[in-house]
C-alpha positions as CSV (number, residue, x, y, z in Angstrom):
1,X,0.7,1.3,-25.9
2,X,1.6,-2.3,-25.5
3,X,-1.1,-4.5,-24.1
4,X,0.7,-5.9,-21.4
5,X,1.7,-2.5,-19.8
6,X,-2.1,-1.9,-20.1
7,X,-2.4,-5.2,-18.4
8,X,-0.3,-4.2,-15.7
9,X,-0.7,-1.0,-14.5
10,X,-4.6,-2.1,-14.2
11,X,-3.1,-5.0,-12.0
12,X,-1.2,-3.1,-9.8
13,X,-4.0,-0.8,-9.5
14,X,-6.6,-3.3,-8.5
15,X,-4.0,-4.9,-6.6
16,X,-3.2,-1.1,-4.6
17,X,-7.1,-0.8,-4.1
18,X,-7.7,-4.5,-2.5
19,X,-4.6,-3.0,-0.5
20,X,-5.6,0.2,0.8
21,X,-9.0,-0.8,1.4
22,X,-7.8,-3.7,3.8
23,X,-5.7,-1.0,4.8
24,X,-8.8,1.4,5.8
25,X,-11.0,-0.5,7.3
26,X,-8.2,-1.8,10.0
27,X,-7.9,1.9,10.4
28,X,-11.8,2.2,10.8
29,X,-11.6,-0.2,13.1
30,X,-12.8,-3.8,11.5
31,X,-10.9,-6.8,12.1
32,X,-10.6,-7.2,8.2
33,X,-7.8,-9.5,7.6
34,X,-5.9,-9.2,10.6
35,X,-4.9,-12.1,11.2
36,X,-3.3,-12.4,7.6
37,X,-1.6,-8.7,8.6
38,X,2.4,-9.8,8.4
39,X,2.4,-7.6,11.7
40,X,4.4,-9.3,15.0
41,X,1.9,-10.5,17.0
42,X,2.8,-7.8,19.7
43,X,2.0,-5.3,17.3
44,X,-1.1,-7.0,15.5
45,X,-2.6,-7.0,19.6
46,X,-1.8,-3.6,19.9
47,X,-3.6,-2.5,16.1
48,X,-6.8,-4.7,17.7
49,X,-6.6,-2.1,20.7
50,X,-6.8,0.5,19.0
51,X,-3.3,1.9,19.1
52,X,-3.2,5.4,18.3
53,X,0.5,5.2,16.8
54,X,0.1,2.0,14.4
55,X,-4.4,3.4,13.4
56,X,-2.3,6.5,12.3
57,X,-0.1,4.3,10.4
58,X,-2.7,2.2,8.5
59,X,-4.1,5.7,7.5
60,X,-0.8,6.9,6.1
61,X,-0.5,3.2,4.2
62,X,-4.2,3.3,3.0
63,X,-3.2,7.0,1.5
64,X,-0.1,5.5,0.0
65,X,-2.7,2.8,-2.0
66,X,-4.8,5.8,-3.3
67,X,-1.8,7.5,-4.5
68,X,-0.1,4.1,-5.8
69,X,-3.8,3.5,-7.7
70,X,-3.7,7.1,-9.2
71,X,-0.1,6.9,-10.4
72,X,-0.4,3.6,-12.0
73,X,-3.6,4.8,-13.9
74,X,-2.6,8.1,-14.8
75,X,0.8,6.0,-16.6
76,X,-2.0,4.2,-19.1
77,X,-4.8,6.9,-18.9
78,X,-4.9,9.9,-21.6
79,X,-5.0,12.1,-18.2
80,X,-2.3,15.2,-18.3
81,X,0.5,14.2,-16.2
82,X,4.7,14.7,-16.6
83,X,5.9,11.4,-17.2
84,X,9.0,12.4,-15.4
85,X,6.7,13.4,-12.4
86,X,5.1,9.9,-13.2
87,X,8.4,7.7,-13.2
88,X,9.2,9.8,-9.7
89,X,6.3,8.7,-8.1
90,X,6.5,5.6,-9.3
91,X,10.2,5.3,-8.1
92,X,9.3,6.5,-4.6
93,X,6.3,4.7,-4.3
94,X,7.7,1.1,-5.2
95,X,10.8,2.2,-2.8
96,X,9.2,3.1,-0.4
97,X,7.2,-0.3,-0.8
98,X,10.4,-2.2,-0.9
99,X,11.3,-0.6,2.1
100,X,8.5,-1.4,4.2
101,X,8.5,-5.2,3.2
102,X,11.9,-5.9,4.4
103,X,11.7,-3.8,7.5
104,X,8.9,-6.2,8.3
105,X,10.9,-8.6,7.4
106,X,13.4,-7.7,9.5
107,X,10.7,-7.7,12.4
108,X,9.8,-11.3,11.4
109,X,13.1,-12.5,11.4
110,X,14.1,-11.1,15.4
111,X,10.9,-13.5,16.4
């Protein structure tokens, strides 16, 4: 396997897990980064309070990091997985990904 793949699917999993674990503890409840969050500041008051809708949400992205982590190690790691369920995932993931940044782009840009 070429280095540089090696190279990046480690990156993108360290870079899922810094992610999802900023990701959790907003969920948990810490003010971890939440002022860097690209959230509207509406929204970013409302995550601060606690807001069941948008906690449930952090959950659901903090799930989407461990799954993101585990596909991009399972692509370099001698572990027993399709590669045409890998390339799936992968595809869904980095839409979904996509997705989610312009949407809040989209937010930004109504300011």
């Amino acid at each position: 396997m070429p280095e540089l793949t090696r190279i990046g699917a480690y990156g993108a999993a360290a870079c899922a897990t810094a992610y999802g674990s900023m990701k959790l503890a907003q969920a948990l409840g810490a003010n971890a980064l939440a002022d860097k969050d690209p959230l509207p500041p509406s929204l970013r008051d409302r995550l601060l309070a606690r807001d069941p809708l948008l906690v449930a949400s952090h959950w659901i992205l903090a799930s989407a990091a461990v799954a993101g982590v585990l596909v991009a190690l399972a692509a370099v790691r001698p572990w027993r997985v399709p590669h045409r369920l890998l390339g799936v995932l992968a595809w869904i993931i980095g839409i979904a990904m996509i997705a989610r940044a312009l949407g809040g782009r989209r937010l930004r840009l109504r300011r």
